[in-house]
N, C-alpha and C positions, 0 to 999 in steps of 0.2 A: 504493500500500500504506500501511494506518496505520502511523504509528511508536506499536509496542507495547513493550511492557515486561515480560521473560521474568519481572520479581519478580512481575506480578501475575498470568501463569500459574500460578504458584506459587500463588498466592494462593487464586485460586479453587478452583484442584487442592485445597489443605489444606479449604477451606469444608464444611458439612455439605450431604448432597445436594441440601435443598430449595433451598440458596442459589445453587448452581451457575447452573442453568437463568436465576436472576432478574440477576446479576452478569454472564453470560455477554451478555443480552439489552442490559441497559444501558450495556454495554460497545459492541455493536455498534450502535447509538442513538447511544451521543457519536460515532464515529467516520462514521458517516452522517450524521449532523445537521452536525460540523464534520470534514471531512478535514483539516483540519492543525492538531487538536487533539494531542498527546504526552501520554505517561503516566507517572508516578512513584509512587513511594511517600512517603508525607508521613504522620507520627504514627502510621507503621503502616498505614495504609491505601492504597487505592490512589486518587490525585489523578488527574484528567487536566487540563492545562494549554495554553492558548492564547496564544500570542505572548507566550511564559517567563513568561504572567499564571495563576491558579487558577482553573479555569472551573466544577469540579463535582468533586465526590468518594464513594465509593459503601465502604460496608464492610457484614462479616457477623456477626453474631451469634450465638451457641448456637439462639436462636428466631428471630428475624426478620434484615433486611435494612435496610440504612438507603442512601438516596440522597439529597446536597441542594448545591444550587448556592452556589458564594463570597459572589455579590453577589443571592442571592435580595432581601434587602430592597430593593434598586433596581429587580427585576421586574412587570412589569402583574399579574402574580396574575390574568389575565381571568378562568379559571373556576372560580376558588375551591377551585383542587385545589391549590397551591403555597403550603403554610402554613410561612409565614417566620417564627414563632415555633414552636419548637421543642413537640409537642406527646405528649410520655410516651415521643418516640426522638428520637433525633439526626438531623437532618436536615429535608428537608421534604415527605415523604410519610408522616407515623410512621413505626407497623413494617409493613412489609413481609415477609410470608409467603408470597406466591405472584406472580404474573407478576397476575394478577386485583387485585392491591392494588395498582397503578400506570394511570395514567393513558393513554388510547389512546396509537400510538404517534406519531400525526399531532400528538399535543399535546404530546407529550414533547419531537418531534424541536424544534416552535414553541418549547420554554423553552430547552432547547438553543441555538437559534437566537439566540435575546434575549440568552442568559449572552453569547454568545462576542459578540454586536453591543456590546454594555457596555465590553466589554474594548476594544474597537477606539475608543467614543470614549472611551476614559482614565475609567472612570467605576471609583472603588474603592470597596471595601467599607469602610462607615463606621466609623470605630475609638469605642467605646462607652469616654466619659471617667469615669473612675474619680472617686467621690465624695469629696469631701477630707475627711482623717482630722480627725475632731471635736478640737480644745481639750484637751488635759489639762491639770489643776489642778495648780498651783503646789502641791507640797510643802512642808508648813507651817515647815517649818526653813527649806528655802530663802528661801521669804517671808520670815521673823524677817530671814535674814541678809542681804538685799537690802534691809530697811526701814533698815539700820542703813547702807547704803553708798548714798546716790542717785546717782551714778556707775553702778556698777555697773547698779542697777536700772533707771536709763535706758536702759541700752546691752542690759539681754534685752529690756525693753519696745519697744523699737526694734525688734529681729531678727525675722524673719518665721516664725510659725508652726511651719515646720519644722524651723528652727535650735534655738525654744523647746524644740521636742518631743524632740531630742537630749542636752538637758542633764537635762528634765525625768529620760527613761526614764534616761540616767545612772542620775541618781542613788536612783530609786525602786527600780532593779534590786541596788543593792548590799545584798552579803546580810548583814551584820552594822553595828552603827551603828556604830562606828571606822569603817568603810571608806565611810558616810554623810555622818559627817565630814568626815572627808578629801577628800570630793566635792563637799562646799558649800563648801569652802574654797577648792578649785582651782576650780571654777567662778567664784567672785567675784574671786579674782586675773586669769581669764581676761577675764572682762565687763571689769573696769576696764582689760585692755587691748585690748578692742575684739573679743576673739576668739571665734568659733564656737568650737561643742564639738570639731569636726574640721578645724583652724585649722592641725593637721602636715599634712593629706592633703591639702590647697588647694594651688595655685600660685600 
């Protein structure tokens, strides 16, 4: 017997009726293609999961269907049905309308097949590295008051980017110039003694 999951009886139960029939189908698809795949809910949706790894996931829509695999980008794609960029729906068959919008089911059970073989050699889904937040410009006070200490301006010219970018927004977020002040002040006492901006919350 599959290990199902009463949440996603629910689930499909609430569905509108064209999605039934398509959620119902690919539901019995993971659990043919892999028997000791398990099922969860995850961001709402219904997951089903292979050796407590994410194998595929399937949700419904007001109009369509969406169904798409964890590690689609590490998949053959042989026939060009399994579009691992996301293309106008979630997932990687677009939208999904009817059981006719999905691929046979000898090919389906084939990608099925590949997710869960992925899983077994440890292969994971690539984490996409966030591009590093650009430089912001030295605030022309601050500059003034760091030309006048080389100490000080040594010790932010040193600090790494991200240390700069906490004193920076500091002090650009303060909403009246007293309180600007007061900010380039405590900053260059902080520099001249070596300190980040968050130099209490360190150990």
């Amino acid at each position: 017997m599959p290990a199902t999951d009463k949440r996603i009886d629910a689930y499909i139960a609430k569905s509108a009726d064209f999605a039934k029939p398509i959620l119902s189908h690919l539901r019995e698809l993971v659990h043919k293609a892999c028997p000791d795949a398990t099922e969860t809910i995850k961001w709402g949706m219904p997951f089903f999961e292979y050796n407590a790894k994410p194998l595929c996931n399937m949700a419904a829509f007001k109009a369509h269907c969406s169904f798409g695999f964890w590690n689609a980008s590490q998949m053959k794609d042989a026939n060009d049905k399994l579009q691992v960029k996301e293309r106008g729906a979630m997932g990687n068959f677009d939208r999904i309308t009817t059981l006719k919008d999905l691929p046979a089911d000898k090919a389906m059970t084939a990608y099925i097949k590949e997710a869960a073989a992925l899983i077994e050699k440890g292969v994971r889904k690539p984490v996409a590295k966030k591009a590093p937040k650009p430089e912001l410009p030295v605030p022309p006070e601050l500059a003034a008051a760091l030309k006048k200490n080389k100490k000080a301006q040594a010790t932010f010219e040193g600090f790494s980017p991200s240390h700069r970018r906490e004193y920076i927004e500091w002090i650009t977020e303060a909403k009246t110039d007293a309180t600007r002040e007061k900010r380039i002040a405590t900053t260059v006492e902080w520099l001249l003694e070596g300190k980040s901006r968050m130099w209490k919350y360190q150990k």
